[in-house]
Backbone of each chain as nested JSON, in Angstrom:
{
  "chains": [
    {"id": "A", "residues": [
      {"number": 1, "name": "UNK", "atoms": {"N": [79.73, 110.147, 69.14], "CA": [81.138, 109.811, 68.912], "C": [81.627, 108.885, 70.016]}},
      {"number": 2, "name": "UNK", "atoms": {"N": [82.413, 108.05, 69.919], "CA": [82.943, 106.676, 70.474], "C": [83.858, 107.146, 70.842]}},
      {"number": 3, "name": "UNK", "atoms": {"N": [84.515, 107.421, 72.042], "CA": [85.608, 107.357, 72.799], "C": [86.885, 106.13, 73.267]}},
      {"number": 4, "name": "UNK", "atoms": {"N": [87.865, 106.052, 73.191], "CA": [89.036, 105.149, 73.252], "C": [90.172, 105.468, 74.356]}},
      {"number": 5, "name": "UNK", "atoms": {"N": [90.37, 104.429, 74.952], "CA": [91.871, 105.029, 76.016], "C": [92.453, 104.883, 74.851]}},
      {"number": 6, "name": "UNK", "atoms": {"N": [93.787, 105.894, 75.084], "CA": [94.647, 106.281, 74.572], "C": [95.983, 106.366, 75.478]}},
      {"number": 7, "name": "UNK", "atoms": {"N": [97.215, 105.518, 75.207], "CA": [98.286, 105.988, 76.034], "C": [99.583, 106.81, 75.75]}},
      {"number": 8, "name": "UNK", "atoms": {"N": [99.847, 107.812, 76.485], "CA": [100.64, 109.088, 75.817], "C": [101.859, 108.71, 76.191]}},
      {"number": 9, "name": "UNK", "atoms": {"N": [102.726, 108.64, 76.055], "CA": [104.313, 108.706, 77.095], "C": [104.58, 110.396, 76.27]}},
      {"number": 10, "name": "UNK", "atoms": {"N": [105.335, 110.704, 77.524], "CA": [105.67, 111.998, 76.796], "C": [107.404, 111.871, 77.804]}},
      {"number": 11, "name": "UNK", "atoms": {"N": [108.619, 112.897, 77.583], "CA": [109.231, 113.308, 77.945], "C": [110.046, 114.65, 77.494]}},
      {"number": 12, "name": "UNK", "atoms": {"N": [110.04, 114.787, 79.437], "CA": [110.539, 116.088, 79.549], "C": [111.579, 116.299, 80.083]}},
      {"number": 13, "name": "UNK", "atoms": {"N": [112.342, 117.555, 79.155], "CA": [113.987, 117.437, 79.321], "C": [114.678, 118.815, 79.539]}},
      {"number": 14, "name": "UNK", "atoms": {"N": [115.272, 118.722, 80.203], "CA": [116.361, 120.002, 80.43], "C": [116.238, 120.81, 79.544]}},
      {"number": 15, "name": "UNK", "atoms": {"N": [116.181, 122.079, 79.085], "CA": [116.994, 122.497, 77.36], "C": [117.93, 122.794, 77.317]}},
      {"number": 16, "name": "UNK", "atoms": {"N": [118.702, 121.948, 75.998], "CA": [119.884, 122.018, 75.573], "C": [121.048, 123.447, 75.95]}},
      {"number": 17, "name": "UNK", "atoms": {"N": [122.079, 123.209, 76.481], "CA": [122.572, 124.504, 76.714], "C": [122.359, 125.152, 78.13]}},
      {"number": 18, "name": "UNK", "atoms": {"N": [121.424, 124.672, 79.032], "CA": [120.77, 125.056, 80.068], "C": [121.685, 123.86, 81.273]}},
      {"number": 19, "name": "UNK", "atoms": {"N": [121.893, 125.108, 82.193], "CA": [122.572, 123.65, 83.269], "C": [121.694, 122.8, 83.947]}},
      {"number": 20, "name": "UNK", "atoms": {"N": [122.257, 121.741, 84.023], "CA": [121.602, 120.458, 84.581], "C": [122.197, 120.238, 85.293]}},
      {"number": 21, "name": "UNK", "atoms": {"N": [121.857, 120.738, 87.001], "CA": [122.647, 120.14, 88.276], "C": [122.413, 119.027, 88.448]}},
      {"number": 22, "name": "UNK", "atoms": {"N": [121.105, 118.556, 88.602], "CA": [120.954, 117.129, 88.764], "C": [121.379, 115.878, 87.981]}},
      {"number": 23, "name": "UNK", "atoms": {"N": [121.965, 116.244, 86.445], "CA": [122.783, 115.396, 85.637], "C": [123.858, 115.182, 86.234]}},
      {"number": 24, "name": "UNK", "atoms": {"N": [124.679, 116.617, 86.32], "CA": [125.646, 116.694, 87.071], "C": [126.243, 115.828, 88.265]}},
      {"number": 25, "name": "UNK", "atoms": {"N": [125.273, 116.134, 88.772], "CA": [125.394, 115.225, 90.303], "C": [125.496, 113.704, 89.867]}},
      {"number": 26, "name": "UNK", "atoms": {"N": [124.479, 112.966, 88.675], "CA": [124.167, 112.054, 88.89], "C": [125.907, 111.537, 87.886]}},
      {"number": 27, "name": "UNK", "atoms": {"N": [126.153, 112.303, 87.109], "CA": [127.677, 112.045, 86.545], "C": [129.055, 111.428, 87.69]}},
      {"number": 28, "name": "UNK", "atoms": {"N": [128.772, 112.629, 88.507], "CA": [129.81, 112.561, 89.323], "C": [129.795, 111.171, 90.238]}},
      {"number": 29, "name": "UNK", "atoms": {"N": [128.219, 110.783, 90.556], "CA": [128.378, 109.96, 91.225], "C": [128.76, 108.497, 90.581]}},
      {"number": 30, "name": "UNK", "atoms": {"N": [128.398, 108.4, 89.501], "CA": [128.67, 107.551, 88.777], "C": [130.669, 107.251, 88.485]}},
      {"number": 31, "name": "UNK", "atoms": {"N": [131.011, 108.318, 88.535], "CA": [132.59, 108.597, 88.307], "C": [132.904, 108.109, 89.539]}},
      {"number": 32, "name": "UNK", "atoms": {"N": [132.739, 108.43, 90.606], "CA": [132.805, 107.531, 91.885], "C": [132.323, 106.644, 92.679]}},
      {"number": 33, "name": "UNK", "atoms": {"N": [131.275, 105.859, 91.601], "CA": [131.187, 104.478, 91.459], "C": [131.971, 103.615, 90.611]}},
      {"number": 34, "name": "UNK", "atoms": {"N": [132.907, 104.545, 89.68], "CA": [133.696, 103.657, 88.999], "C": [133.292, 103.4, 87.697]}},
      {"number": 35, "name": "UNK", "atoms": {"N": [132.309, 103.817, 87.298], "CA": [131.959, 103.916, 85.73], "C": [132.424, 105.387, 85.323]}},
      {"number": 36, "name": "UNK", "atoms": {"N": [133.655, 105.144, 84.729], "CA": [134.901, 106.177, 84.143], "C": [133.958, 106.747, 82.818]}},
      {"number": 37, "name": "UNK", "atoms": {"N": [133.489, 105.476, 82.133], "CA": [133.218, 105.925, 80.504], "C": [132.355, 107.037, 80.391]}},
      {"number": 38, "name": "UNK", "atoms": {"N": [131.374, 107.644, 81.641], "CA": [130.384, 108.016, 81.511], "C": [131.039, 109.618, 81.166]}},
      {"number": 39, "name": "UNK", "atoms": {"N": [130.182, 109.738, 79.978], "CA": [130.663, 111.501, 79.798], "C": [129.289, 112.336, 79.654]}},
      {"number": 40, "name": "UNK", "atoms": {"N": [128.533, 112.478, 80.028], "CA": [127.381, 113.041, 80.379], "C": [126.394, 112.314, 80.834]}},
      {"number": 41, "name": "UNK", "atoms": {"N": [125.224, 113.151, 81.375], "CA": [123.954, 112.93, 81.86], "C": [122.585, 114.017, 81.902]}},
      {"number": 42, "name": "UNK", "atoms": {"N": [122.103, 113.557, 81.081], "CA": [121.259, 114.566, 81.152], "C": [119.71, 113.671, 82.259]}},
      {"number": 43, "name": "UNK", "atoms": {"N": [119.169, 114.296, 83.182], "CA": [117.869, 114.106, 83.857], "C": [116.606, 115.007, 83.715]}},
      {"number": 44, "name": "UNK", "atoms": {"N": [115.521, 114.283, 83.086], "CA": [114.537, 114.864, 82.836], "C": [113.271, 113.618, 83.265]}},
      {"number": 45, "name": "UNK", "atoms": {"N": [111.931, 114.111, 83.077], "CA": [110.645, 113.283, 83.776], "C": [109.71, 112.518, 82.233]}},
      {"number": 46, "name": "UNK", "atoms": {"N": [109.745, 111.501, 82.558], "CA": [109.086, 110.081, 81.931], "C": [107.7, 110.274, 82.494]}},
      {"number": 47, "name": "UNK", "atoms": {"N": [106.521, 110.552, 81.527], "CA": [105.479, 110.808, 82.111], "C": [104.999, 110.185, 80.923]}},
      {"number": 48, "name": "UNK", "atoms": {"N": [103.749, 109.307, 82.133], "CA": [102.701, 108.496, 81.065], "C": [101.146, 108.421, 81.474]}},
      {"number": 49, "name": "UNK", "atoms": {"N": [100.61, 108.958, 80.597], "CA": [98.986, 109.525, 80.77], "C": [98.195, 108.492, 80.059]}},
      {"number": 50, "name": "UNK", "atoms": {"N": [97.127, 108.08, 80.843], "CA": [96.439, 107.6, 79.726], "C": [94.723, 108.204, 79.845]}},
      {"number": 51, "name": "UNK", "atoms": {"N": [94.104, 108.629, 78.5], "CA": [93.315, 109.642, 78.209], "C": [92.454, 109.031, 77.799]}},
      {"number": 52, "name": "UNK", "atoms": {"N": [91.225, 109.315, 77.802], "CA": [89.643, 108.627, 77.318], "C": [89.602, 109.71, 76.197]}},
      {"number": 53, "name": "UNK", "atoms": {"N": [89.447, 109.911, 75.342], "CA": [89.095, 111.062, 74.052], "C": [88.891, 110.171, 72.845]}},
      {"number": 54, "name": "UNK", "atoms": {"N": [88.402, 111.46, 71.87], "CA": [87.505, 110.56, 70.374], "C": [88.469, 109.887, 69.876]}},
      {"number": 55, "name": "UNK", "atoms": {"N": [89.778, 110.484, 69.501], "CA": [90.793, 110.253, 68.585], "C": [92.427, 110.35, 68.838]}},
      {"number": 56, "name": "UNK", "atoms": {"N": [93.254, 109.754, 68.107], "CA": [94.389, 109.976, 68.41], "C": [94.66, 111.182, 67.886]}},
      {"number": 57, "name": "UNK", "atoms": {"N": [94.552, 111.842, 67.647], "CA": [94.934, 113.236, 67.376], "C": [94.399, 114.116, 68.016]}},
      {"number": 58, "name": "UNK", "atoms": {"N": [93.065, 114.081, 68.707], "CA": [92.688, 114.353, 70.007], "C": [93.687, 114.181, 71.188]}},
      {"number": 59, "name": "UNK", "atoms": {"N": [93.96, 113.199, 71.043], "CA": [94.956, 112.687, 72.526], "C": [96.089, 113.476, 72.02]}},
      {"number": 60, "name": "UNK", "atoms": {"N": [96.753, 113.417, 71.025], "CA": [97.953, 114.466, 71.164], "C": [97.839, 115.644, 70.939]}},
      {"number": 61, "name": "UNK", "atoms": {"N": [96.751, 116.27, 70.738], "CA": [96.883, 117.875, 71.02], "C": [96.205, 118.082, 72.319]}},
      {"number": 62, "name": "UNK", "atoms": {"N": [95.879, 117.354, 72.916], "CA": [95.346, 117.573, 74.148], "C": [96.587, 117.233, 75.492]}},
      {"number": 63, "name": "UNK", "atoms": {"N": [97.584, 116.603, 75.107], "CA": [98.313, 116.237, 75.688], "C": [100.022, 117.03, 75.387]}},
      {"number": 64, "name": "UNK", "atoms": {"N": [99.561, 117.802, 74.283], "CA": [100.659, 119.022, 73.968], "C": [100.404, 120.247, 74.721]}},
      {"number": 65, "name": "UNK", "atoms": {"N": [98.675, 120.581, 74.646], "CA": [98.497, 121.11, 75.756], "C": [98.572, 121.406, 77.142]}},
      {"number": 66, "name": "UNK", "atoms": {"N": [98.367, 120.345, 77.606], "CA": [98.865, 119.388, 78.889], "C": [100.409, 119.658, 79.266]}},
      {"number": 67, "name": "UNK", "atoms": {"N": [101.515, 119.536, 78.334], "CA": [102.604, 119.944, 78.198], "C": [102.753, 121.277, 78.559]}},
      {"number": 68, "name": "UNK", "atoms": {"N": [102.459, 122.584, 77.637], "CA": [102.56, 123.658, 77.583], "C": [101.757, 123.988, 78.987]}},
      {"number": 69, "name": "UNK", "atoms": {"N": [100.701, 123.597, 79.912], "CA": [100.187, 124.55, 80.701], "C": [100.557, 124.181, 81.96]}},
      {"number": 70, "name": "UNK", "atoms": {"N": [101.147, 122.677, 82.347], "CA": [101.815, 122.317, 83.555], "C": [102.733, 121.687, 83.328]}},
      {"number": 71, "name": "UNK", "atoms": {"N": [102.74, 120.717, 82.541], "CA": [104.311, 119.57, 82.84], "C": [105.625, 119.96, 82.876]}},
      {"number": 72, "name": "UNK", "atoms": {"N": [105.387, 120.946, 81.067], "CA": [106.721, 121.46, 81.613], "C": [107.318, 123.017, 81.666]}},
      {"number": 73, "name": "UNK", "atoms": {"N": [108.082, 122.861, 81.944], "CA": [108.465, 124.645, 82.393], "C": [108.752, 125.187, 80.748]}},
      {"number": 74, "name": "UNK", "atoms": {"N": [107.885, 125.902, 80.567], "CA": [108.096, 126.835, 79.141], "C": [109.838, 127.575, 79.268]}},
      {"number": 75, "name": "UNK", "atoms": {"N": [109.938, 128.064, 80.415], "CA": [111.305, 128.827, 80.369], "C": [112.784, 127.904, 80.638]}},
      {"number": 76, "name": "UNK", "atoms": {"N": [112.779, 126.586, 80.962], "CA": [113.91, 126.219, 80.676], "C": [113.766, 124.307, 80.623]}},
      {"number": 77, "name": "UNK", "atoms": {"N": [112.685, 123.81, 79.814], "CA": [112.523, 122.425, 79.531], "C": [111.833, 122.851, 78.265]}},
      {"number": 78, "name": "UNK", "atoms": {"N": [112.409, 121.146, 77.304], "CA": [111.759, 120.724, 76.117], "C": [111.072, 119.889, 76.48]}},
      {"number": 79, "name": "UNK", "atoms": {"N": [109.721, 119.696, 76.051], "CA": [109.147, 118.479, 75.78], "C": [108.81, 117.556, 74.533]}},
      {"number": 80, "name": "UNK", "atoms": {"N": [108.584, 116.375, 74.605], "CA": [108.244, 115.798, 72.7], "C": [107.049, 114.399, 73.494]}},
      {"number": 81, "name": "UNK", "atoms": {"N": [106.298, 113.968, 72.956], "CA": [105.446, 112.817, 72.822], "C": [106.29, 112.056, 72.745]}},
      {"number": 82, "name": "UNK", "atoms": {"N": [106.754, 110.875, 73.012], "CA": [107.398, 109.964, 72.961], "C": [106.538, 108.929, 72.371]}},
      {"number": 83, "name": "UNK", "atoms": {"N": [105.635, 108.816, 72.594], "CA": [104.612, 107.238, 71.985], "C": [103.194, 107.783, 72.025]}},
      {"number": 84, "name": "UNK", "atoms": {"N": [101.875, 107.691, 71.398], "CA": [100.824, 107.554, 71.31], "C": [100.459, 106.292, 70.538]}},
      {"number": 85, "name": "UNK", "atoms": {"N": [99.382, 105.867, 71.871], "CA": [99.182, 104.394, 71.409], "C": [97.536, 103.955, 72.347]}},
      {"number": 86, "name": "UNK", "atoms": {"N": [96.921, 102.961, 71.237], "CA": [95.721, 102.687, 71.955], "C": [96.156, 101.557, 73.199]}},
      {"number": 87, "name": "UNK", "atoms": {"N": [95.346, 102.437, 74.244], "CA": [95.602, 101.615, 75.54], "C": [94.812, 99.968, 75.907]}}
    ]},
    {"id": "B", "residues": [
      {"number": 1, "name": "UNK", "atoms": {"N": [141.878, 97.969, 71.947], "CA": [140.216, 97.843, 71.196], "C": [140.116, 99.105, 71.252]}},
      {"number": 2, "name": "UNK", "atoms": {"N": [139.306, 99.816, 70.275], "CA": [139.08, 100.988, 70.183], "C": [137.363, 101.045, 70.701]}},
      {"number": 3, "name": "UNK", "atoms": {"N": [137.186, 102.485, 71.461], "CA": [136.266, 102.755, 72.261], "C": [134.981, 103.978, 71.127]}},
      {"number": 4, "name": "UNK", "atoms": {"N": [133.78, 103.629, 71.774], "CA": [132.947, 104.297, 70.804], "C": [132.21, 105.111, 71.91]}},
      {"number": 5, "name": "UNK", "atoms": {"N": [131.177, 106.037, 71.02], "CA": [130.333, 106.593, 72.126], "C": [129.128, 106.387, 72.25]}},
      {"number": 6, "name": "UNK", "atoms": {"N": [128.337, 105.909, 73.173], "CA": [126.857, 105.261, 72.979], "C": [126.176, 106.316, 73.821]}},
      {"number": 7, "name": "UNK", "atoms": {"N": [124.946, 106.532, 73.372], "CA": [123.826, 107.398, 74.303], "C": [122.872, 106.333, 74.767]}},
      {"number": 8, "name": "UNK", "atoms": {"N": [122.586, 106.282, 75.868], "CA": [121.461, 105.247, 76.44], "C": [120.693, 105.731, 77.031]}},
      {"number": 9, "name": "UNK", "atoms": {"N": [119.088, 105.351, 76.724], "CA": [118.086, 106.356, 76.876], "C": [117.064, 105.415, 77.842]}},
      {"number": 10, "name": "UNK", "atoms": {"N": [116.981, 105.94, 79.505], "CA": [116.598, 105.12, 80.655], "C": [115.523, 105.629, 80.731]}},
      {"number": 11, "name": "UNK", "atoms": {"N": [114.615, 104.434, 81.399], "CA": [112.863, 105.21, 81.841], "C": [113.548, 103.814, 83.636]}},
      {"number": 12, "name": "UNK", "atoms": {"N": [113.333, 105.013, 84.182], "CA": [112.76, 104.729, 85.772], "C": [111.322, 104.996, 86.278]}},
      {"number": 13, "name": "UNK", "atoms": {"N": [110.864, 103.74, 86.089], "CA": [109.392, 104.624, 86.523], "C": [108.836, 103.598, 87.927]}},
      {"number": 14, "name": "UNK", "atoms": {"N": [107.832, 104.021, 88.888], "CA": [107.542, 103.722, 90.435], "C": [106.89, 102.235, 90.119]}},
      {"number": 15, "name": "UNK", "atoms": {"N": [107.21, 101.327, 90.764], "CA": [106.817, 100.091, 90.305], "C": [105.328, 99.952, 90.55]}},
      {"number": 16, "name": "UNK", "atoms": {"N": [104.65, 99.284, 89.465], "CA": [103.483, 99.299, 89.464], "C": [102.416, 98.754, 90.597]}},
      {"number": 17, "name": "UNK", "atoms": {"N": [101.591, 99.126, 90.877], "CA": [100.44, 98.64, 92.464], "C": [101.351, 99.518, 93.205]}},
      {"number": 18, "name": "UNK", "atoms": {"N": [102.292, 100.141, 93.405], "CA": [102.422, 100.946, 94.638], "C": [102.741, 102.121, 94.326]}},
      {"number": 19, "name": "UNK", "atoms": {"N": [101.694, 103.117, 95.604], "CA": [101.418, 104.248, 95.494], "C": [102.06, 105.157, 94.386]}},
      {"number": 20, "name": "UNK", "atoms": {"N": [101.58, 105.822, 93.737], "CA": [102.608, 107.044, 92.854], "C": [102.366, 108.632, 93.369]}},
      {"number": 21, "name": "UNK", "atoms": {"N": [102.367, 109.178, 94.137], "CA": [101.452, 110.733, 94.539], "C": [101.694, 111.504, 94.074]}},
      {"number": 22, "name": "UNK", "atoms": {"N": [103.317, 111.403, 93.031], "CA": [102.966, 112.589, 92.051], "C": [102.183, 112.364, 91.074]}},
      {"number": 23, "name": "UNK", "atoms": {"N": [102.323, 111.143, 90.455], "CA": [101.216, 111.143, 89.146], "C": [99.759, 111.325, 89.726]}},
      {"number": 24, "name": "UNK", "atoms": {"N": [99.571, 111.074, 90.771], "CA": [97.871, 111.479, 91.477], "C": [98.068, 112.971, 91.717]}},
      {"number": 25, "name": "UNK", "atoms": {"N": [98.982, 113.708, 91.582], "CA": [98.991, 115.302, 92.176], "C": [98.862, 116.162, 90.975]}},
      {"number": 26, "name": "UNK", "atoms": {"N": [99.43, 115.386, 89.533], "CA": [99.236, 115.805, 88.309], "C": [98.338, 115.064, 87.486]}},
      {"number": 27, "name": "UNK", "atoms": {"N": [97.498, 113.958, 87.94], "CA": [96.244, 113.896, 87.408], "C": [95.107, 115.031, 88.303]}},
      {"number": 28, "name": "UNK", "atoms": {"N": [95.108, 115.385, 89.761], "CA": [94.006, 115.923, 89.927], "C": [94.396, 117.4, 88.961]}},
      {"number": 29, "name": "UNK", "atoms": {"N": [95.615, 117.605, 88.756], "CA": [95.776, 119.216, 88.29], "C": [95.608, 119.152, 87.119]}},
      {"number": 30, "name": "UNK", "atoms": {"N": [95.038, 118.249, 86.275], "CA": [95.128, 118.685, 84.513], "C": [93.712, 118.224, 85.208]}},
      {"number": 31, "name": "UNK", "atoms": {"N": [92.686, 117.387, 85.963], "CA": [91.357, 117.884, 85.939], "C": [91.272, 119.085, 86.792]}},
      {"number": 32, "name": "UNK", "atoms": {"N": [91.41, 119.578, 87.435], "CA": [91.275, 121.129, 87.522], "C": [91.683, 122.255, 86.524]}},
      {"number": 33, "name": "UNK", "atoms": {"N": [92.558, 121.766, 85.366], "CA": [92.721, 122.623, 83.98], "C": [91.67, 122.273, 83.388]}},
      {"number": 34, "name": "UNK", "atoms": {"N": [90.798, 121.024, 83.596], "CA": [89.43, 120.86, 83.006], "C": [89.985, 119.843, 81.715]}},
      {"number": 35, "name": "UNK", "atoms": {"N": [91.171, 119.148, 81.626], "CA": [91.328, 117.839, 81.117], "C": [90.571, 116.554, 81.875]}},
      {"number": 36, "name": "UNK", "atoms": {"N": [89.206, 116.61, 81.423], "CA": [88.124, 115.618, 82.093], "C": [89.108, 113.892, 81.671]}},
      {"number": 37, "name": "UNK", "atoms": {"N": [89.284, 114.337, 80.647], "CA": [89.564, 112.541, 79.847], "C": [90.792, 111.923, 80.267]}},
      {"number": 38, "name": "UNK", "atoms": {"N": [91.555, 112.766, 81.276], "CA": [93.039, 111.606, 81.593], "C": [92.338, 110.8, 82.874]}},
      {"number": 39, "name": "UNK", "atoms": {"N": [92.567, 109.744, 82.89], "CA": [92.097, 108.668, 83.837], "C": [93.353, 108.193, 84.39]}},
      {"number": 40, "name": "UNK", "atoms": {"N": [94.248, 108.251, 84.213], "CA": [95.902, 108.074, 84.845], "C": [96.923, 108.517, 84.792]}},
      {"number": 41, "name": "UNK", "atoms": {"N": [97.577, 109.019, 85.28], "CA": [99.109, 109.481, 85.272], "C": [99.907, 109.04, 86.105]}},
      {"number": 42, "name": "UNK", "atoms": {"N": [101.576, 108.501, 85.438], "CA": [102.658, 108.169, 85.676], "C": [103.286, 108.934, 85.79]}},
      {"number": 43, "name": "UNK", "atoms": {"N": [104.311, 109.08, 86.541], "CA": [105.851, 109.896, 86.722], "C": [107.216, 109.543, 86.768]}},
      {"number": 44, "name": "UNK", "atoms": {"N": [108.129, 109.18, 86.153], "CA": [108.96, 108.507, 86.668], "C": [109.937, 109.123, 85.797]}},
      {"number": 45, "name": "UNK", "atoms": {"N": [111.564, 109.154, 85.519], "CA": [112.194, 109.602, 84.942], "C": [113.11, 109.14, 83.755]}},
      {"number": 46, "name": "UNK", "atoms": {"N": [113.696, 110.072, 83.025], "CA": [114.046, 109.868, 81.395], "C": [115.565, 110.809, 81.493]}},
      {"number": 47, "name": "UNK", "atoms": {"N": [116.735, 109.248, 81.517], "CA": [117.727, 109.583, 81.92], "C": [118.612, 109.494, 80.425]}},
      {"number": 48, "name": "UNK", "atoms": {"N": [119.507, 110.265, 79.811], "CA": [120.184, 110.187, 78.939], "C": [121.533, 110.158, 79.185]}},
      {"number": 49, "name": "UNK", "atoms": {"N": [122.353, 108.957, 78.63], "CA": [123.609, 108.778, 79.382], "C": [124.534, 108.994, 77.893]}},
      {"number": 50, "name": "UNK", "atoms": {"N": [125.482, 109.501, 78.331], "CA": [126.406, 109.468, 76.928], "C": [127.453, 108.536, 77.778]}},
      {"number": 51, "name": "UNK", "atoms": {"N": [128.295, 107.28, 76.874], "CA": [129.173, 106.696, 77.348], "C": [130.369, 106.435, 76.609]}},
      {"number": 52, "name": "UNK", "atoms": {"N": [131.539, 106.486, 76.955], "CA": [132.647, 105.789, 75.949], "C": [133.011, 104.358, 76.446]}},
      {"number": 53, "name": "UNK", "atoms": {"N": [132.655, 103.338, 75.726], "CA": [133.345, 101.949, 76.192], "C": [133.561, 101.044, 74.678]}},
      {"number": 54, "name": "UNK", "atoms": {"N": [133.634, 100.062, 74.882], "CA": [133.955, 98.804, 73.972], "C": [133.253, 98.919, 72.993]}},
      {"number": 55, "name": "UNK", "atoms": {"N": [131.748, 98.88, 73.007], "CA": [130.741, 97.831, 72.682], "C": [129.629, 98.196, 73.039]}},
      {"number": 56, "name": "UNK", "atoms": {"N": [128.391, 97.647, 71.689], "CA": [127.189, 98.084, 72.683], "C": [126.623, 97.204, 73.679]}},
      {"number": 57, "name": "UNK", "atoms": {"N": [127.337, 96.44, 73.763], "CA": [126.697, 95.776, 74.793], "C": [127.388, 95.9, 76.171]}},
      {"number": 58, "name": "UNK", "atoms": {"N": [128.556, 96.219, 75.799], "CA": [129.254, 96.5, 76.991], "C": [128.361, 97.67, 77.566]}},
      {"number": 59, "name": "UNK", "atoms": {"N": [127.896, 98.652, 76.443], "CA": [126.974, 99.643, 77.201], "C": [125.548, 99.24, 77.868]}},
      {"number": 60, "name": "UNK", "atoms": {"N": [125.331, 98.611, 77.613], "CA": [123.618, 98.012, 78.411], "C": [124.173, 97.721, 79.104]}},
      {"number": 61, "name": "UNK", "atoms": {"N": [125.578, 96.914, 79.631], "CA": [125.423, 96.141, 80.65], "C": [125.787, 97.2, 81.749]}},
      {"number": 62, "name": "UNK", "atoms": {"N": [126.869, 97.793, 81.128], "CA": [127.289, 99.076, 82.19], "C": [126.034, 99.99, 82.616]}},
      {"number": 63, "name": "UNK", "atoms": {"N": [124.908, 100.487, 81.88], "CA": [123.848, 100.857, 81.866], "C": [122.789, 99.994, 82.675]}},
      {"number": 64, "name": "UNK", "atoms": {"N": [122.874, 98.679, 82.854], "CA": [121.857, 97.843, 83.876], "C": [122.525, 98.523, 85.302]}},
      {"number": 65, "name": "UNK", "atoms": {"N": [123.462, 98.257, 85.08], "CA": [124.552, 98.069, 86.769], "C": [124.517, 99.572, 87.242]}},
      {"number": 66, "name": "UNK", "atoms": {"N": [124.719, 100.216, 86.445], "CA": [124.382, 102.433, 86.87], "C": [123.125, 101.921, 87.87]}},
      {"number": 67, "name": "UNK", "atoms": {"N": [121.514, 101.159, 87.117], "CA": [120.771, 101.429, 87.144], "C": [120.532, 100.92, 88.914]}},
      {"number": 68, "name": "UNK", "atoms": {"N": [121.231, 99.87, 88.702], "CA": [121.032, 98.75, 89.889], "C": [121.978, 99.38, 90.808]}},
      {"number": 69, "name": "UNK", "atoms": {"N": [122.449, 99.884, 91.082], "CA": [123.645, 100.545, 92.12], "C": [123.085, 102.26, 92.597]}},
      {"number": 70, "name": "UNK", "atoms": {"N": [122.592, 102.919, 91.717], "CA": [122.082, 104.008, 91.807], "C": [120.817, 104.474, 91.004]}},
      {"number": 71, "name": "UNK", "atoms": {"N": [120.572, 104.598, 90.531], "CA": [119.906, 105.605, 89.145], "C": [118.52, 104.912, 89.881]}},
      {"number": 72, "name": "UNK", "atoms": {"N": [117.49, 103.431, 89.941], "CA": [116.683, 103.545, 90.022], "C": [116.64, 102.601, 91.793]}},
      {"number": 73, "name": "UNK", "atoms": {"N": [115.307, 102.757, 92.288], "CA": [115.464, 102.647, 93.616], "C": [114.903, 101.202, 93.603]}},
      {"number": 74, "name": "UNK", "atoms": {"N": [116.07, 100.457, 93.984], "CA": [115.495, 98.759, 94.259], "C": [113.926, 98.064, 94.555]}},
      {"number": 75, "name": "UNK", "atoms": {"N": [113.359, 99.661, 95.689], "CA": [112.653, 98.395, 96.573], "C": [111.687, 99.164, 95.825]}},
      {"number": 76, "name": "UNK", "atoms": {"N": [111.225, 100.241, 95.057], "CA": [110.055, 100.751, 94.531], "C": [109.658, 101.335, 93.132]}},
      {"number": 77, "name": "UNK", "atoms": {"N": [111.187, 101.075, 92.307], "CA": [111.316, 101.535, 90.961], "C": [111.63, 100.165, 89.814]}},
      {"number": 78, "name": "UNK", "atoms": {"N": [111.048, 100.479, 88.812], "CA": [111.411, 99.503, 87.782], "C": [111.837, 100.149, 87.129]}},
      {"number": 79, "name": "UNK", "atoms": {"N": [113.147, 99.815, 86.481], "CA": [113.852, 100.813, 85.474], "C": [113.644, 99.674, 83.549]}},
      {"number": 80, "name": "UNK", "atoms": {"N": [114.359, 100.556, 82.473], "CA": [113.846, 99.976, 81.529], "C": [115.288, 100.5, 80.377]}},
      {"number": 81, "name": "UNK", "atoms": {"N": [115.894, 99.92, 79.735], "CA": [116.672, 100.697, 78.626], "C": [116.196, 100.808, 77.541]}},
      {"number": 82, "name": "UNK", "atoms": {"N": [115.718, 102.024, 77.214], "CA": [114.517, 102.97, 76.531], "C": [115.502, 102.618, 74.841]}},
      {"number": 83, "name": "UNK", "atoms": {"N": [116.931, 103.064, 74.93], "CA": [117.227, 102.243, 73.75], "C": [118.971, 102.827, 73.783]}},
      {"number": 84, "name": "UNK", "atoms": {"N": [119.597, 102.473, 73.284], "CA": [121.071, 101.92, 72.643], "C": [121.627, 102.866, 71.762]}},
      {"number": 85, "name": "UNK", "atoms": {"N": [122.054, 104.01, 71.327], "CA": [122.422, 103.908, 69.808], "C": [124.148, 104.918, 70.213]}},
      {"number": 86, "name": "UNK", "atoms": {"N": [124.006, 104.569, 68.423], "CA": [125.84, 105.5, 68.709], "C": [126.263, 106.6, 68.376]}},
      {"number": 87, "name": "UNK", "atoms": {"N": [126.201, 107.815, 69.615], "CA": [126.235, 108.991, 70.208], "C": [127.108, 109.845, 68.565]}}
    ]}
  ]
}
């Protein structure tokens, strides 16, 4: 079997309902920079892997995995694939 | 003029050729989970802005200038507007 890079973007996000100090913060500062319009912020991590495996469907269950056992916190972050794509 | 609400969806990520040590701290740890096949990892962050202004363009632009004043770091981040739409 023939192997392919593969590039994942994935992101990981607060969950909904869950406080986000660091949005928070980044709101406020923005309010006292003078951008009034801003009515939320949510901050979460832009992560991009790129994987040698057989298949793209390889690369995303291997990289859901990847998700679930370190990236992100099972008890208070969502994660989703954002892009799978040959590298 | 009546005002709308836009969500703008930011990737800050460490500008490329210089150092990244978290994405090297979470590539050696998914090969110690025994993910042999990732050959790179990125880190950088996935900012969601809700805004009330004009226009969508008034929102990118207000959304460049967040980025350039705060949100991503001049001398070592490239930031990106991930996309536009109405909140």
């Amino acid at each position: 079997m023939t192997s392919s890079r593969y590039r994942v973007a994935i992101h990981v996000v607060p969950r909904k309902g869950l406080l986000d100090p660091q949005g928070k913060a980044v709101a406020d500062a923005l309010h006292t920079l003078g951008f009034a319009g801003v009515t939320s912020v949510h901050v979460g991590r832009h992560l991009v892997l790129e994987l040698t495996v057989g298949s793209e469907s390889e690369a995303r269950e291997q990289a859901t995995r990847m998700c679930a056992q370190l990236l992100a916190n099972p008890v208070t972050e969502d994660f989703e694939l954002a892009s799978v794509s040959v590298a």
